[in-house]
SELO-97494 format. One line per 2 residues: number of its first residue (from 1); their letters; for each residue x, y, z of C-alpha. Coordinates in Angstrom, 2 decimals, decimal comma, always signed. Each point is the difference from the previous one (the first is absolute). Layout:
NUM	A	X/Y/Z; ...
END
This chain:
1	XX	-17,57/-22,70/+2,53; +2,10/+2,36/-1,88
3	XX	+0,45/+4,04/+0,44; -2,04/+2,78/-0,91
5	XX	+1,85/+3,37/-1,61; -0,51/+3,37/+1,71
7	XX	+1,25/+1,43/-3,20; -2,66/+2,40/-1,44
9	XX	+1,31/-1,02/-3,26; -2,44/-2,39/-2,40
11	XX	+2,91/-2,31/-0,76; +0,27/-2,87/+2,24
13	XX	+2,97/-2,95/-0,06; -0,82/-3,11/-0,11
15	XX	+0,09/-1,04/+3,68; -2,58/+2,50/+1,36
17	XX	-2,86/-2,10/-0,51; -3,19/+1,76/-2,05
19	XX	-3,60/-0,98/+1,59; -2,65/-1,13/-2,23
21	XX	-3,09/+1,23/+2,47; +1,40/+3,21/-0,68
23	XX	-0,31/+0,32/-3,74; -2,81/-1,77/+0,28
25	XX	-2,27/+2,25/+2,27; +1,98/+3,00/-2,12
27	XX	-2,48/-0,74/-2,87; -3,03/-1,34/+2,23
29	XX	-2,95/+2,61/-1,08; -2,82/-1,21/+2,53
31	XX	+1,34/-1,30/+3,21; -1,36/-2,79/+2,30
33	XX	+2,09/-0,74/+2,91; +0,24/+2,05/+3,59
35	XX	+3,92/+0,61/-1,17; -0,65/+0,78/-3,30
37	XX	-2,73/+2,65/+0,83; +2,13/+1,67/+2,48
39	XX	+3,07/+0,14/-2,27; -2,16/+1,38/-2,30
41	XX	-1,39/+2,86/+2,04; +3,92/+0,67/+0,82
43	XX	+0,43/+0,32/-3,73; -2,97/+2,66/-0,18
45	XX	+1,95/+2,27/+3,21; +2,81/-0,21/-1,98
47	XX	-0,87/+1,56/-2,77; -1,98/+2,69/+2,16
49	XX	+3,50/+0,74/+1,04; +1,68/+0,49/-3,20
51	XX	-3,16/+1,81/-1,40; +0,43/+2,28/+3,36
53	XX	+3,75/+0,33/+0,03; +0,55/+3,27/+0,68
55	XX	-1,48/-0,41/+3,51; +2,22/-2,99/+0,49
57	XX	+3,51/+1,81/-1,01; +1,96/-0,13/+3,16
59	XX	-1,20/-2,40/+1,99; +1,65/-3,26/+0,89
61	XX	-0,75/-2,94/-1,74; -1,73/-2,02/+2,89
63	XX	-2,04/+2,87/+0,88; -1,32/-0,01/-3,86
65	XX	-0,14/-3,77/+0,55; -2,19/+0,22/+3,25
67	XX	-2,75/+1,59/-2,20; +0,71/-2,39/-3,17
69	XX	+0,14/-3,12/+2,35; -2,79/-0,50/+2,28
71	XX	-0,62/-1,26/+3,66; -1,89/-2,64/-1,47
73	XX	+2,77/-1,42/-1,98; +2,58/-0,36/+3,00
75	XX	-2,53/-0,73/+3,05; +2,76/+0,94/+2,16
77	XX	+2,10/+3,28/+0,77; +2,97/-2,47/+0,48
79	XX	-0,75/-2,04/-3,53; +0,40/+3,53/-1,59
81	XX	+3,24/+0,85/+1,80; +1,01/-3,29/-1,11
83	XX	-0,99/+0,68/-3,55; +1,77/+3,42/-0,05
85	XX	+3,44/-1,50/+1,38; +0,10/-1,70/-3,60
87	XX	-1,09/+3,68/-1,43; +2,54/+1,57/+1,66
89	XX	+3,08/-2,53/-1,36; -1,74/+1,33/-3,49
91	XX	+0,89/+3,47/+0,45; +3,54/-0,59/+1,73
93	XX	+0,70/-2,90/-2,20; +3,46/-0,03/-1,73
95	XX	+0,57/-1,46/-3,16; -0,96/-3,44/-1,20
97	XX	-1,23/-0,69/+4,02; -2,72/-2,31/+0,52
99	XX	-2,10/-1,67/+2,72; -1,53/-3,63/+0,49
101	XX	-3,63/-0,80/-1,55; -0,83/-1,08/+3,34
103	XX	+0,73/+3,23/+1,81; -3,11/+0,97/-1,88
105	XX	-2,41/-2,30/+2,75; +2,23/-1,14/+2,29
107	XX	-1,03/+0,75/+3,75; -3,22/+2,21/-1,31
109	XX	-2,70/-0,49/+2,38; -2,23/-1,49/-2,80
111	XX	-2,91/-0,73/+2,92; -0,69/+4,05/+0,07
113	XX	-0,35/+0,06/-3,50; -3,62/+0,27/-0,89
115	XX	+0,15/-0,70/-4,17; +2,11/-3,01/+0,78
117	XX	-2,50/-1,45/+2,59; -2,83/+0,05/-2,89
119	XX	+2,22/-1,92/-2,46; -0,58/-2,90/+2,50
121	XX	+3,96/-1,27/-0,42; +1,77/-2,37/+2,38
123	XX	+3,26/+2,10/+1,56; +2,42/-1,05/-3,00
125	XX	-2,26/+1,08/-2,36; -0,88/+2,90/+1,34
127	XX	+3,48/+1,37/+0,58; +0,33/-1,32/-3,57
129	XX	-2,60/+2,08/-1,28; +1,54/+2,92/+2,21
131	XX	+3,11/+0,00/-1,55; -1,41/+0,36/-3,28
133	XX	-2,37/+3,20/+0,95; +3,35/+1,45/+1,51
135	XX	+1,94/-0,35/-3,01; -2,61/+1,06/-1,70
137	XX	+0,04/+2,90/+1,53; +3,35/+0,44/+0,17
139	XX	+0,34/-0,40/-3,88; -3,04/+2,15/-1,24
141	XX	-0,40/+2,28/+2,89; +2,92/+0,95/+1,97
143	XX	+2,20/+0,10/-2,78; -2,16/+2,11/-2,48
145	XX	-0,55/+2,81/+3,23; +3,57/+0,07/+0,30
147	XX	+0,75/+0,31/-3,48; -2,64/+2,59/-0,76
149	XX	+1,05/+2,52/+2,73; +3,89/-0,79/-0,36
151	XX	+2,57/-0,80/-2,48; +2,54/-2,90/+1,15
153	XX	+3,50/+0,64/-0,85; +2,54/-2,44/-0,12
155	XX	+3,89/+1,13/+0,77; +1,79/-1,47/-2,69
157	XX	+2,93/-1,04/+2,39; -1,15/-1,00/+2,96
159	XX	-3,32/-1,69/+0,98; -1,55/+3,23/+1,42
161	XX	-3,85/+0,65/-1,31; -1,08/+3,72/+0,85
163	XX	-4,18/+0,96/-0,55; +0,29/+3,32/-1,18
165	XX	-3,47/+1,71/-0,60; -2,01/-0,74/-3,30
167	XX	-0,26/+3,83/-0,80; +2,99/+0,68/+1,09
169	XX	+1,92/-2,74/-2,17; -1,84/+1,34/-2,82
171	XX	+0,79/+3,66/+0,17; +3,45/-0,76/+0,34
173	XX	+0,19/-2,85/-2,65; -1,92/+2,83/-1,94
175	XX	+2,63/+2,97/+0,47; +3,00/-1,99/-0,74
177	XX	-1,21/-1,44/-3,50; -1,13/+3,74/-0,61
179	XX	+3,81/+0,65/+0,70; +1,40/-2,72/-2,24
181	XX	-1,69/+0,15/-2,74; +0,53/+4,14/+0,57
183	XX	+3,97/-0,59/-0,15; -0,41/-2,31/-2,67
185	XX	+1,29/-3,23/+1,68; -3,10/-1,66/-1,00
187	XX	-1,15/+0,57/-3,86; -2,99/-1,59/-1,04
189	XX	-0,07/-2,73/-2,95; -2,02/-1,97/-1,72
191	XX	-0,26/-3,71/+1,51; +0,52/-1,86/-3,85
193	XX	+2,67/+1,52/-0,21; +2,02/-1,55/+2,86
195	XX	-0,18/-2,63/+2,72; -0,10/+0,96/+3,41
197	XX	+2,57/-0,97/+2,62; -2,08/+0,18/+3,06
199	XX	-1,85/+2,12/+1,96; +1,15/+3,69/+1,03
201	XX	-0,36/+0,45/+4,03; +0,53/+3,70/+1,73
203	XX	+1,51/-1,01/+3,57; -0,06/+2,93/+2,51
205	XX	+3,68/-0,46/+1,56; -1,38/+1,28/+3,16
207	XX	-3,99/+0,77/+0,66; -2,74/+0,96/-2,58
209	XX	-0,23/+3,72/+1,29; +4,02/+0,69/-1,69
211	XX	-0,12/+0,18/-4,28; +3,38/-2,13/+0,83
213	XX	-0,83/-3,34/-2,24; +1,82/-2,94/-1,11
215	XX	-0,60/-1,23/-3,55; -0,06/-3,64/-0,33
217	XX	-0,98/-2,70/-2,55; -1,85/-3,39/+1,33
219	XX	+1,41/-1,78/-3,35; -2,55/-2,04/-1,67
221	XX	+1,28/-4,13/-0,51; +2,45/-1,32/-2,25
223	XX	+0,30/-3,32/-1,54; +2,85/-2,33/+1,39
225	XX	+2,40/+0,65/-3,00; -0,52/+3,40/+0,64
227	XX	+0,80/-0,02/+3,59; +3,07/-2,22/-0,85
229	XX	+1,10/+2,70/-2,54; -0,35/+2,44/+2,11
231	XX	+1,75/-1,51/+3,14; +3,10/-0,23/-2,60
233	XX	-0,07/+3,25/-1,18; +0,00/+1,42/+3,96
235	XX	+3,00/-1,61/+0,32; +2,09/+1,39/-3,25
237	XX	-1,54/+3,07/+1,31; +1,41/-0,36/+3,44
239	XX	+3,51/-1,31/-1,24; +0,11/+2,93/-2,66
241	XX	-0,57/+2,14/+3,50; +2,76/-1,88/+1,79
243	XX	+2,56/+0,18/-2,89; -1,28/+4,51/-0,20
245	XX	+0,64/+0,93/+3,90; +0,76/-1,49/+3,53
247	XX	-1,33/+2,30/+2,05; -3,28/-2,59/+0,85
249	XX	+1,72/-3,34/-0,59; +2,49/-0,05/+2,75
251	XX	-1,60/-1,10/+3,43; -0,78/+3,24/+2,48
253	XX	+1,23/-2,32/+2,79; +3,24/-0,62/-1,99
255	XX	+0,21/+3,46/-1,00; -0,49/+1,77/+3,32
257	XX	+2,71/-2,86/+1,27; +3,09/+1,16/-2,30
259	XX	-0,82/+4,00/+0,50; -0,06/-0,22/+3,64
261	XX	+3,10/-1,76/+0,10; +1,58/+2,32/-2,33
263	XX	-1,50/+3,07/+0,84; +1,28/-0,95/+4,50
265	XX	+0,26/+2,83/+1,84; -0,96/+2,64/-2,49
267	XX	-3,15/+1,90/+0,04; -2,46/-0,46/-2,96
269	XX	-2,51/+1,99/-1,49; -3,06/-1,60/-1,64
271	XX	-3,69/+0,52/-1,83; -2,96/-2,18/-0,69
273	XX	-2,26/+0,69/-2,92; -2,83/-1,00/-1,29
275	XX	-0,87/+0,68/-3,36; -3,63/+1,06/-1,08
277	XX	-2,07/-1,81/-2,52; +2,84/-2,25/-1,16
279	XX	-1,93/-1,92/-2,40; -1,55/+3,25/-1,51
281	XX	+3,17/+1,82/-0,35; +1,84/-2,73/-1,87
283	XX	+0,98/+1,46/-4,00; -1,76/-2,29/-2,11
285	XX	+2,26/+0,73/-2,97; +3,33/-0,57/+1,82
287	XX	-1,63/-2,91/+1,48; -0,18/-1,15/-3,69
289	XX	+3,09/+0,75/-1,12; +1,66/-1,94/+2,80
291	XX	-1,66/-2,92/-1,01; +0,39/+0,66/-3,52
293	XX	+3,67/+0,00/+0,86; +0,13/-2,93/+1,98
295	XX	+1,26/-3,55/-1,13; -3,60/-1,48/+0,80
297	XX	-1,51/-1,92/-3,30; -1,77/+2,23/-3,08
299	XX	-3,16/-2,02/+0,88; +0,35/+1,03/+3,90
301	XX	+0,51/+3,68/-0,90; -2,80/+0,36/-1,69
303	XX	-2,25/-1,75/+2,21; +1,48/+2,38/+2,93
305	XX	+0,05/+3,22/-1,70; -3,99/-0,83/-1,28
307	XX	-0,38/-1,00/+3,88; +1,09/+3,76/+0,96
309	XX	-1,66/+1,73/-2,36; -3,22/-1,47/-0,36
311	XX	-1,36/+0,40/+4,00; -3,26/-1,14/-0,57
313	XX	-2,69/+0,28/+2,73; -3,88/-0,18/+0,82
315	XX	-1,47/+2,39/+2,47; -3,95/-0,13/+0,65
317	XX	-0,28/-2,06/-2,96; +1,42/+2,52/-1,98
319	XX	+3,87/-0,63/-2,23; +2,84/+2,75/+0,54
321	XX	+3,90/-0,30/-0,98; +1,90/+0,97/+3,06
323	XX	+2,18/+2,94/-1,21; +2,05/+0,40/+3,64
325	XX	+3,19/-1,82/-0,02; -0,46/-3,72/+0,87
327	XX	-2,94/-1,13/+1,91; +0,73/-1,70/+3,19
329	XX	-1,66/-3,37/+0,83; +0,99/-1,43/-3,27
331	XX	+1,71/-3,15/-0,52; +3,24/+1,93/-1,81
333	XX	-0,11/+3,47/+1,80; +2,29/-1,00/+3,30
335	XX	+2,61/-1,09/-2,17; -0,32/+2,71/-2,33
337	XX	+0,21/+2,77/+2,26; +2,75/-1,52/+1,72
339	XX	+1,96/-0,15/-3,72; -0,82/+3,51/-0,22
341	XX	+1,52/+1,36/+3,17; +2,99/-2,49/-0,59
343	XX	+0,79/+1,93/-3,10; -0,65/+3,15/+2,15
345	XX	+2,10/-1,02/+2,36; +3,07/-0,85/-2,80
347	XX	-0,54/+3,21/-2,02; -0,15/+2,33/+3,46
349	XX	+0,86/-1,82/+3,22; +3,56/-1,52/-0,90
351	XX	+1,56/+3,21/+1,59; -1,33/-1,31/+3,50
353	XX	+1,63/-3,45/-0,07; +3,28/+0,97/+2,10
355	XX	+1,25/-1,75/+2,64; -0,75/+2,26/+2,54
357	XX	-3,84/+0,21/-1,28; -3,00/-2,97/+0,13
359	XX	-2,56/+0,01/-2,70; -2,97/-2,23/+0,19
361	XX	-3,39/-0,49/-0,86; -3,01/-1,61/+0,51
363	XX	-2,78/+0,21/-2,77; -0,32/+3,97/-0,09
365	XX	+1,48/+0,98/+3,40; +3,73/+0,83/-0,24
367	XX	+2,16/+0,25/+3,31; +3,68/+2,13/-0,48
369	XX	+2,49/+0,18/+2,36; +3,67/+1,82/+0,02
371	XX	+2,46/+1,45/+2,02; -0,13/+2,70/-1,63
373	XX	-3,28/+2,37/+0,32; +0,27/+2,16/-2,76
375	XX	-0,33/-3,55/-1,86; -2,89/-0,93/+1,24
377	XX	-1,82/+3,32/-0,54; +1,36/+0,02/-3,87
379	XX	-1,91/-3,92/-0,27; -2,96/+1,82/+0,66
381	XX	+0,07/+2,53/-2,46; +0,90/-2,52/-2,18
383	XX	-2,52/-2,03/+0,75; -2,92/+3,09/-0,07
385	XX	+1,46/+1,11/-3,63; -1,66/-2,80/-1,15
387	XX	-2,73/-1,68/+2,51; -2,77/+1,98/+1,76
389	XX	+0,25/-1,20/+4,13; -2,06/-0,88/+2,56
391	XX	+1,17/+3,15/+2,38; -1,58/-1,42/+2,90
393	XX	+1,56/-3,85/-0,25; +3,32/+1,97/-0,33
395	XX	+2,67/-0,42/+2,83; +3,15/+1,28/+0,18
397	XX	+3,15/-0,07/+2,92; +1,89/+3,05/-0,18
399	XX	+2,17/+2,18/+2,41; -2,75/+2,57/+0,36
401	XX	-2,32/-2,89/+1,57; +0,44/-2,33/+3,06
403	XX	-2,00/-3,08/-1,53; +2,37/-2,03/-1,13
405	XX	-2,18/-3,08/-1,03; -1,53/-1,01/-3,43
407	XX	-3,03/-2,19/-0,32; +0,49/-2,07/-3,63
409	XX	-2,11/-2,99/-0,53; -1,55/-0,51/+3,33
411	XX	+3,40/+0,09/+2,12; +1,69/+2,95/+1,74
413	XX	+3,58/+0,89/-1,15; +1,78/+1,94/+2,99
415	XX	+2,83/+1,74/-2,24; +2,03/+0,44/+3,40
417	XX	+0,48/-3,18/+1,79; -0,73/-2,28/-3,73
419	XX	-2,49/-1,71/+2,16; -3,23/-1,01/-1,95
421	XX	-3,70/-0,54/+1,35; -2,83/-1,34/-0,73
423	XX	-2,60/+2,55/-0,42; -4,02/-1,27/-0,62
425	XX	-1,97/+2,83/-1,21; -2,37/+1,50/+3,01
427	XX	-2,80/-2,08/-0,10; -3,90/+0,15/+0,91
429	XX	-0,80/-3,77/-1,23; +1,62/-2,72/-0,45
431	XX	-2,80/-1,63/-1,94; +1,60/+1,05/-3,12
433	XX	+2,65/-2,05/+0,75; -1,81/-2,91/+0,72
435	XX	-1,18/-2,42/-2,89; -2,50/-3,31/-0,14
437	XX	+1,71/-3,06/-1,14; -1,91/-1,03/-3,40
439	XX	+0,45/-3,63/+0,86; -3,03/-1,75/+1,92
441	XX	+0,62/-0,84/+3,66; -2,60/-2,06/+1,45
443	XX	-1,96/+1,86/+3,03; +1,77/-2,12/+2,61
445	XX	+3,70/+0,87/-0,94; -0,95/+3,69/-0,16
447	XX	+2,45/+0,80/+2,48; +2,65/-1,24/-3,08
449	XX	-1,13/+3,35/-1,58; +1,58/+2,15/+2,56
451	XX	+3,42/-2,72/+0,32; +0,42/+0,61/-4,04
453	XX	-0,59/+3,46/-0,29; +2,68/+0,39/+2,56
455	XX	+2,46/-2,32/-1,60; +3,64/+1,88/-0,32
457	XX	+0,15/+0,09/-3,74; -3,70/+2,27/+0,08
459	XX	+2,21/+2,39/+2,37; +3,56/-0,19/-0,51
461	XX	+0,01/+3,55/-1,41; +0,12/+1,07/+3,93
463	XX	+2,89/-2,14/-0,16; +2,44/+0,59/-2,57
465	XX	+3,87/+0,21/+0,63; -0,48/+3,58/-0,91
467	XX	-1,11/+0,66/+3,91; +1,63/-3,60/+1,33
469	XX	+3,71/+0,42/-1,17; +2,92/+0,79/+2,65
471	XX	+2,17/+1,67/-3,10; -1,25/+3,77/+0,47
473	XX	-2,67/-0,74/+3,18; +0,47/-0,74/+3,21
475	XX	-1,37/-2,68/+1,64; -2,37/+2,39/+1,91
477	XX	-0,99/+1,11/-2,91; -0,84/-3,18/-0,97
479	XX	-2,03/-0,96/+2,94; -1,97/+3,22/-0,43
481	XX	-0,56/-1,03/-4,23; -1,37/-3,34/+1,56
483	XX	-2,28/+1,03/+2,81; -1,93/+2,53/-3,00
485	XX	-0,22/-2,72/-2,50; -1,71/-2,28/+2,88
487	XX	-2,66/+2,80/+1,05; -0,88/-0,33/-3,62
489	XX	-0,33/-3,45/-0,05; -2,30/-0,12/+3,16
491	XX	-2,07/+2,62/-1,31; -0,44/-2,16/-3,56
493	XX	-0,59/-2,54/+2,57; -2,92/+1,65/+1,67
495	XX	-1,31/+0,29/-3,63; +0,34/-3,27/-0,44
497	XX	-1,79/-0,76/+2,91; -3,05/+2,49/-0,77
499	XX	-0,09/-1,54/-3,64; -1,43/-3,49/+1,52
501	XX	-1,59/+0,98/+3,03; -3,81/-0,28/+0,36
503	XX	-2,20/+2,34/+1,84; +0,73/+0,57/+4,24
505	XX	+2,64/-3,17/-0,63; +3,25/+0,79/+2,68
507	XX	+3,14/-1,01/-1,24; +0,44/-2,41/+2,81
509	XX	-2,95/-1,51/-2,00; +1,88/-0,60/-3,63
511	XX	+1,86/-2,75/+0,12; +3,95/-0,88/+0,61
513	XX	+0,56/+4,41/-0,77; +2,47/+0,18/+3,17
515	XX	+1,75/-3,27/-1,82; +0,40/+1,70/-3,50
517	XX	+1,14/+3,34/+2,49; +2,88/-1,76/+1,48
519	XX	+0,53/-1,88/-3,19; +0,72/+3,42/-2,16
521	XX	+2,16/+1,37/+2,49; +2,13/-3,05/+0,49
523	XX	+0,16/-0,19/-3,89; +0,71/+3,63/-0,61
525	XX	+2,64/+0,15/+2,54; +1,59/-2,93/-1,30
527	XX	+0,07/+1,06/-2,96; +1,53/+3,53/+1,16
529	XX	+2,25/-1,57/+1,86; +2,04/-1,46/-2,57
531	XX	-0,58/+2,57/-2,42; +2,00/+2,44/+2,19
533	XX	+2,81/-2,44/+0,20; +0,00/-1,27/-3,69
535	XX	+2,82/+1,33/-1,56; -1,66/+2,33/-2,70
537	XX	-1,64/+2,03/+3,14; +3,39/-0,08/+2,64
539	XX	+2,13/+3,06/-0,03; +2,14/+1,95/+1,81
541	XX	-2,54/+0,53/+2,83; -0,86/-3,49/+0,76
543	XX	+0,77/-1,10/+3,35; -1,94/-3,18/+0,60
545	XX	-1,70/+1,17/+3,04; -3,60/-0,42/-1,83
547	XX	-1,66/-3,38/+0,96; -2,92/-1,81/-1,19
549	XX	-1,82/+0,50/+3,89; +0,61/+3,66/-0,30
551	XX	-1,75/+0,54/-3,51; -2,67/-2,31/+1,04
553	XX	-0,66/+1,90/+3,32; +0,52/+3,61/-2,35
555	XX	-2,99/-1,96/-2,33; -2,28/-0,63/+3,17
557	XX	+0,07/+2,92/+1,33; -0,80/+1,83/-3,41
559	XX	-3,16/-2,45/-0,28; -1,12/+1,00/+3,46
561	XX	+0,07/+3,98/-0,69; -1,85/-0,65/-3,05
563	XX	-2,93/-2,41/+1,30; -0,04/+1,94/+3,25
565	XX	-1,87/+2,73/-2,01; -2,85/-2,45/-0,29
567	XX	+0,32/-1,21/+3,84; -3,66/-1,40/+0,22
569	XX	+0,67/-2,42/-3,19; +3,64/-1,25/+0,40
571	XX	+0,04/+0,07/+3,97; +0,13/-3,58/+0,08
573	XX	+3,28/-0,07/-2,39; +1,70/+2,52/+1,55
575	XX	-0,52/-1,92/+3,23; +1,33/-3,31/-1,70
577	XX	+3,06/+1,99/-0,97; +0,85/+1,08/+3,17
579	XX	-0,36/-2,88/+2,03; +1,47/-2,34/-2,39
581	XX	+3,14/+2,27/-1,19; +3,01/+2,01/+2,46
583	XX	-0,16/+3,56/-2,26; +3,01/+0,84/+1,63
585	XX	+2,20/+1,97/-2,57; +3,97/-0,39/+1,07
587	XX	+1,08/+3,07/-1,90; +2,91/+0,63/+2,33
589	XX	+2,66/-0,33/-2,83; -1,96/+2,67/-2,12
591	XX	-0,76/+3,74/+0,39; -3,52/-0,70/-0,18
593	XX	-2,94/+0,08/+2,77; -3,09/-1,53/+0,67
595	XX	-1,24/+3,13/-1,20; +0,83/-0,61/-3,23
597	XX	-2,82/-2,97/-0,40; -2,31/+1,02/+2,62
599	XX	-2,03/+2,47/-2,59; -1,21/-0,38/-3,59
601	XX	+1,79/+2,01/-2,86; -1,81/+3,65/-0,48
603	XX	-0,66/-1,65/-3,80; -2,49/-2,34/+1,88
605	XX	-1,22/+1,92/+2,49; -3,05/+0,68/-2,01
607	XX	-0,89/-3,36/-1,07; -3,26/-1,35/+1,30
609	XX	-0,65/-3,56/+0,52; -3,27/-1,54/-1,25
611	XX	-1,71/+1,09/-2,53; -2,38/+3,11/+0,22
613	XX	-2,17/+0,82/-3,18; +0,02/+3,72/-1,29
615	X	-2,87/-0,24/-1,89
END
């Protein structure tokens, strides 16, 4: 029957299906039928609302809706529950995440319904002409009263979608452009006399009420020749970035391997930065002249040196030349930047390439270790002479503090015992990190939703040799790496779970979900299991007294502290678990406990399972 998009945005692909009726009774002036009079009277409320809006300012959406929507149009309290389960998914919907068509009029109580009675329908028509009226309303009603009180905002990384306030969105977009185009990154210009690259978007980096913004181009499309061009001129770019500086081309798991070997038994010193505005704070000019000196083609030059300095963007249909740096978002940008602070990194950084020091770096953050302190604390004056820092992302180990960990790209670096960790950030909802396949399922393999989306290769980042290998951890350590990336796998699994469930359905009711269960755990441990004794991963530390039963047991028993938070729902699959598995954990030949996997990680303590609207 095909899906229908919760997306709020006009766009739709090709496999969410667009309804005729709809358009149809869109343009209908007089109206005839019991459905199309009531729809129509909806129509009138709503635009009460939005003419009335600033008593409406506040209030949750399915309170507005309770005035907009009628008794009449439901029948029943429990159709309107129903109704507002799909409202709900709208605003807690991640990106790209869909439902079925048939959600709209499946198990509706169309008998109550006192419009549908009068259209005199047999039961398939009627829920026919039900599902129509709900996506009617769903499409020209729902939407619109979200979109006019809030402002949906996509994270550009993940799949999170946050409803900030209309007014709210507005005075912020409002202060920042004021600030821009104050500082002269954005100078106005006169659209014949340039093309426009895309569209400029101001991304708070962390909630509407901070002036902290992210500039960002949504790049408008290119022909095939040009994407082809382009594609080859990233990687000259990259090369030429290779060929400058090493410091972000040698593996960090490779590169944390040789210093802890050579640096045994000595105590280290180290600093994370980050630096601020990267993209803004790259010099145009010397930008320029590296590629001007480079061995890259005449033609190529050109076209890249016109690429830098002609940042042309539309804002609110108006044309500006972006005068900050290079504009992130851009299809040249990542590889530009990362020229730049190659080139940095050769003029500056080659003083900090001893053997007794390890410099790396990942896009913008740089991590520095030595044995020497003085060193470290001279890499960051180096490193402030020329970049402005984000004070607050800093972390340092020194003598005159007892932390002696680092967190660099989502792992924890203990400089003491070498051991590394993996390290989520603290989390609130895992929806963000849960995204709708784009490829149609048919309704009765929905359950093959939640078995893909937990497929290793969607989640292997939980798993990387980083946090598996025996060379610098120990094989507690590893346990412990493996029993956090599971709790994050059962909670994507819960949001799996909530993305194709349909209203008051238990999860004893979906089918085969306690089958795909024991299927990802035997698969991940599996996989686990010979990851930690491939050679790449074994060290040092290894002393084959992990086993496939243990890591599965270590997987159940994460799965169980994370459903057990929704008892009521998964009651029937814990139960299943427990009868059907021995959780015993033989952890007699480590210095481990119970304990250790009886309790969720304080980074997931806070995550709720579910999904509960906050608007």
């Amino acid at each position: 029957m095909g899906y229908y998009q919760l997306s709020l945005d006009k766009k739709l692909s090709k496999i969410w299906k667009k309804d005729k009726y709809c358009k149809k009774l869109k343009r209908k002036i007089a109206p005839f039928k019991p459905g199309e009079i009531i729809l129509m009277r909806i129509s009138e409320r709503l635009r009460n609302v939005k003419d009335l809006e600033c008593i409406y300012v506040g209030r949750k959406i399915t309170t507005i809706l309770d005035e907009v929507i009628g008794a009449d149009y439901f029948g029943t309290t429990q159709n309107r529950k129903r109704f507002y389960h799909l409202v709900n998914k709208i605003t807690t919907q991640s990106r790209f995440e869909c439902v079925y068509l048939s959600s709209l009029s499946k198990d509706y109580d169309i008998k109550r319904i006192p419009w549908l009675q009068e259209e005199n329908l047999d039961e398939s028509q009627s829920r026919q002409m039900l599902r129509r009226t709900n996506l009617y309303l769903l499409t020209y009603i729902v939407k619109p009263l979200i979109k006019h009180f809030y402002h949906a905002l996509k994270n550009f990384r993940g799949y999170e979608v946050k409803f900030i306030p209309r007014r709210k969105w507005h005075s912020h977009q409002h202060k920042i452009f004021n600030e821009i185009v104050g500082l002269r990154y954005l100078i106005a210009i006169d659209f014949e006399a340039c093309k426009s690259r895309g569209t400029l978007r101001l991304f708070p980096k962390i909630d509407s009420d901070r002036l902290e913004y992210r500039p960002l181009i949504s790049p408008t499309k290119c022909s095939v020749q040009m994407k082809i061009k382009l594609r080859r001129l990233l990687k000259q770019i990259d090369h030429l970035a290779r060929e400058i500086s090493a410091s972000s081309n040698v593996s960090l798991f490779v590169a944390w391997k040789r210093y802890s070997k050579s640096t045994a038994g000595q105590r280290i010193y180290g600093v994370k930065l980050d630096i601020k505005d990267a993209f803004g704070n790259v010099n145009v000019e010397r930008l320029c002249y590296i590629i001007t000196e480079s061995k890259l083609n005449e033609t190529d030059k050109d076209f890249i040196i016109n690429h830098i300095r002609n940042q042309y963007v539309s804002f609110h249909k108006k044309f500006y030349r972006w005068n900050h740096g290079l504009l992130q978002g851009d299809r040249l940008s990542s590889s530009l930047c990362n020229l730049f602070l190659s080139d940095f990194e050769t003029t500056h950084l080659l003083p900090f390439r001893k053997p007794d020091q390890l410099l790396h770096r990942i896009v913008d953050d740089y991590f520095f270790c030595s044995t020497n302190e003085s060193d470290m604390e001279h890499f960051e004056h180096v490193i402030r002479c020329t970049f402005e820092l984000n004070d607050s992302k800093t972390q340092r180990v020194t003598n005159n503090n007892t932390n002696y960990e680092i967190i660099y790209f989502g792992q924890v670096f203990n400089l003491t015992s070498r051991e590394v960790v993996l390290r989520e950030g603290v989390l609130s909802d895992i929806n963000s990190n849960f995204g709708m396949l784009k490829k149609l399922i048919p309704e009765g393999c929905k359950q093959d939703i939640v078995q893909r989306t937990l497929s290793f290769p969607y989640n292997n980042h939980c798993f990387k040799r980083m946090e598996l290998n025996t060379k610098f951890n120990t094989e507690e350590k590893v346990l412990k790496n493996f029993f956090e990336g599971m709790i994050f796998v059962a909670f994507k699994f819960d949001a799996a779970v909530m993305a194709i469930r349909d209203y008051r359905q238990d999860a004893d009711d979906i089918p085969s979900l306690t089958l795909i269960l024991e299927k990802v755990i035997c698969d991940y441990s599996n996989i686990v299991y010979f990851k930690i004794r491939r050679g790449p991963s074994q060290g040092e530390y290894f002393r084959d007294n992990i086993t496939f039963r243990l890591l599965k047991n270590i997987a159940y028993r994460a799965f169980i502290l994370v459903l057990r938070k929704s008892f009521e729902f998964y009651k029937g699959i814990i139960k299943d678990i427990k009868e059907n598995n021995n959780l015993y954990l033989d952890l007699e030949n480590f210095q481990l406990s119970v304990e250790n996997f009886s309790k969720l990680p304080y980074n997931f303590e806070n995550v709720n399972l579910g999904r509960r609207s906050k608007i």
